[in-house]
N, C-alpha and C positions, 0 to 999 in steps of 0.2 A: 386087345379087346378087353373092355371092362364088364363083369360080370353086374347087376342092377338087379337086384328085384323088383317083378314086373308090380309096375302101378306106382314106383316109386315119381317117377316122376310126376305124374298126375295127382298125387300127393303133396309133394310139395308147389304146385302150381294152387292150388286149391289154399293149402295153407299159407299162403304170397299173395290170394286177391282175398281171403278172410283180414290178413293184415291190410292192403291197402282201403279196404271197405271200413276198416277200424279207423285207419288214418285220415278217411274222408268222410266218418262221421261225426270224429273229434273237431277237424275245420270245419264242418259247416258248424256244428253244435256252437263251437266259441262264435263265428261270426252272428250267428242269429242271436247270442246271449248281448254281444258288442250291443251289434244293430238295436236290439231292446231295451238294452239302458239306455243308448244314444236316443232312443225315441221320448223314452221317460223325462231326462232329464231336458230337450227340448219342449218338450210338454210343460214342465215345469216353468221353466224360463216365460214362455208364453202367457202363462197364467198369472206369473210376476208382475210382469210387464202388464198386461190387462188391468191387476186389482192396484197395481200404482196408480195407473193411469187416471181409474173408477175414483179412488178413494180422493185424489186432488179434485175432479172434477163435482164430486159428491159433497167437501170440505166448501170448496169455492160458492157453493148452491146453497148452502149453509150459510154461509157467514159473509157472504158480496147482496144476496139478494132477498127479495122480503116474501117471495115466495110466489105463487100465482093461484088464487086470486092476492093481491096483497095484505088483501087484510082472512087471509086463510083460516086462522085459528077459531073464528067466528063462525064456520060454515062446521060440515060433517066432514069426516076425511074422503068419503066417496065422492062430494062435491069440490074438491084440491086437485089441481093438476099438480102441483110444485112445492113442497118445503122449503121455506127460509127464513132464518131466525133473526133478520137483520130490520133493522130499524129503518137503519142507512144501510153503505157500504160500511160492512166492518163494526159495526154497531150493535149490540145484539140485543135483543127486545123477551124482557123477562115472559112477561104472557105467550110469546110464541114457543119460547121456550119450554114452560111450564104445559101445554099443548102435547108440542112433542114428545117431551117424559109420559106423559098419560096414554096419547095414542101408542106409543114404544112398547108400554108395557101390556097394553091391551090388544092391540091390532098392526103386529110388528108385518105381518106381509103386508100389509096396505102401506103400512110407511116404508118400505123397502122397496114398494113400486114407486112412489114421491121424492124416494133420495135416486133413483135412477140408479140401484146397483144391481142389478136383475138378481139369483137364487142367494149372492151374498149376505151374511151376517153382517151385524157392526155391533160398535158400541163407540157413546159421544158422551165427551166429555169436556167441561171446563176445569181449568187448571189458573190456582194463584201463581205467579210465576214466582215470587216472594218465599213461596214453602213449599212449591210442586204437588199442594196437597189439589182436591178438587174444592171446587168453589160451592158456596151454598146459595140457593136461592132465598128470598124475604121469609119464607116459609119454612128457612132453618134445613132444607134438604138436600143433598149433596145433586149438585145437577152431572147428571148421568143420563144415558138413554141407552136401549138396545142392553144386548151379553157382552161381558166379557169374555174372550178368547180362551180356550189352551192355552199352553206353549207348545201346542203339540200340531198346531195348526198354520197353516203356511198367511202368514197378513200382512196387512201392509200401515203402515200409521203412517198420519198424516197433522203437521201441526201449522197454526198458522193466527198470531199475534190479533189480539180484537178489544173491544174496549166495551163492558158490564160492570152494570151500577148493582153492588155488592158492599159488602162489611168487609175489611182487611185488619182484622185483629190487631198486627202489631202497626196501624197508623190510625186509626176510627175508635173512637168512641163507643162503648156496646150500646147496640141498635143502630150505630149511624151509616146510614149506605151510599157511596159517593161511586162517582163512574172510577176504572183503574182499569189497567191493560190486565187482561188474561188472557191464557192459551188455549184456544179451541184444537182438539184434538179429536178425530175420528180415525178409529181403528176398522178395516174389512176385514172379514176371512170366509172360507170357505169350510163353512160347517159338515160337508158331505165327501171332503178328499185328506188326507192327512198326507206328509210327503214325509 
């Protein structure tokens, strides 16, 4: 017969479900931290996937079509269902252009409802392909629209080959402006989430 002091057992029964109540709070604890990044990081992905998608469709709108009404830059922007800087297909029309930079800098939610990329940010830009610099407009102004980014912001860039009658320094004469291929470039991002 073994002598116990009483309560001993009840003791260590107590001290064996305080342990296993530890052990079943460390698993759940890690599974729900798993689960939360896992949710995060598909969040994220989604979001990708959306502002890719946005930013081609918003580029294409830009630079395939002349916008709706088509002769759009003439009206107010509340009278605009559509932006588009095109001439032609792929052709890009300085005055609509010039437009766009002014509404950008003034009435940037209104033109964010026009490029169809709903609470997203942008910034548009032409590019010499020649020196990667951005291009200028007849008015000696670097054609830009919208913010530029962070780097701290999750975006998406979109480029896509167009043809603006512009000055190229090292083949033109100063002042003289011939059509030349340049890269239309629109960046999106999401100005209200950082990843």
């Amino acid at each position: 017969m073994t002598l116990t002091k009483p309560g001993a057992k009840g003791q260590s029964m107590v001290i064996d479900l305080a342990f296993a109540v530890l052990i079943f709070l460390l698993i759940a604890g890690s599974i729900s931290w798993i689960w939360s990044n896992k949710a995060a990081e598909s969040e994220k992905l989604l979001y990708e996937n959306e502002i890719k998608t946005m930013s081609k469709r918003a580029l294409d709108l830009l630079t395939v079509s002349r916008g709706q009404p088509s002769d759009w830059e003439k009206f107010t922007i509340d009278n605009v269902v559509t932006i588009g800087l095109a001439r032609r297909s792929m052709v890009l029309d300085e005055t609509k252009i010039n437009q766009f930079m002014t509404w950008s800098g003034s009435q940037e939610e209104k033109v964010k409802q026009k490029l169809l990329i709903g609470a997203n940010k942008y910034y548009f830009r032409l590019i010499d392909p020649s020196t990667m610099e951005t291009v200028k407009n007849s008015s000696d102004t670097a054609i830009e629209a919208g913010t530029k980014p962070g780097e701290d912001k999750l975006q998406s860039t979109v480029r896509k080959a167009v043809v603006f009658t512009y000055n190229r320094p090292s083949e033109d004469s100063p002042g003289e402006r011939r059509p030349h291929e340049a890269i239309a470039e629109l960046t999106l991002y999401a100005d209200y989430r950082t990843w």
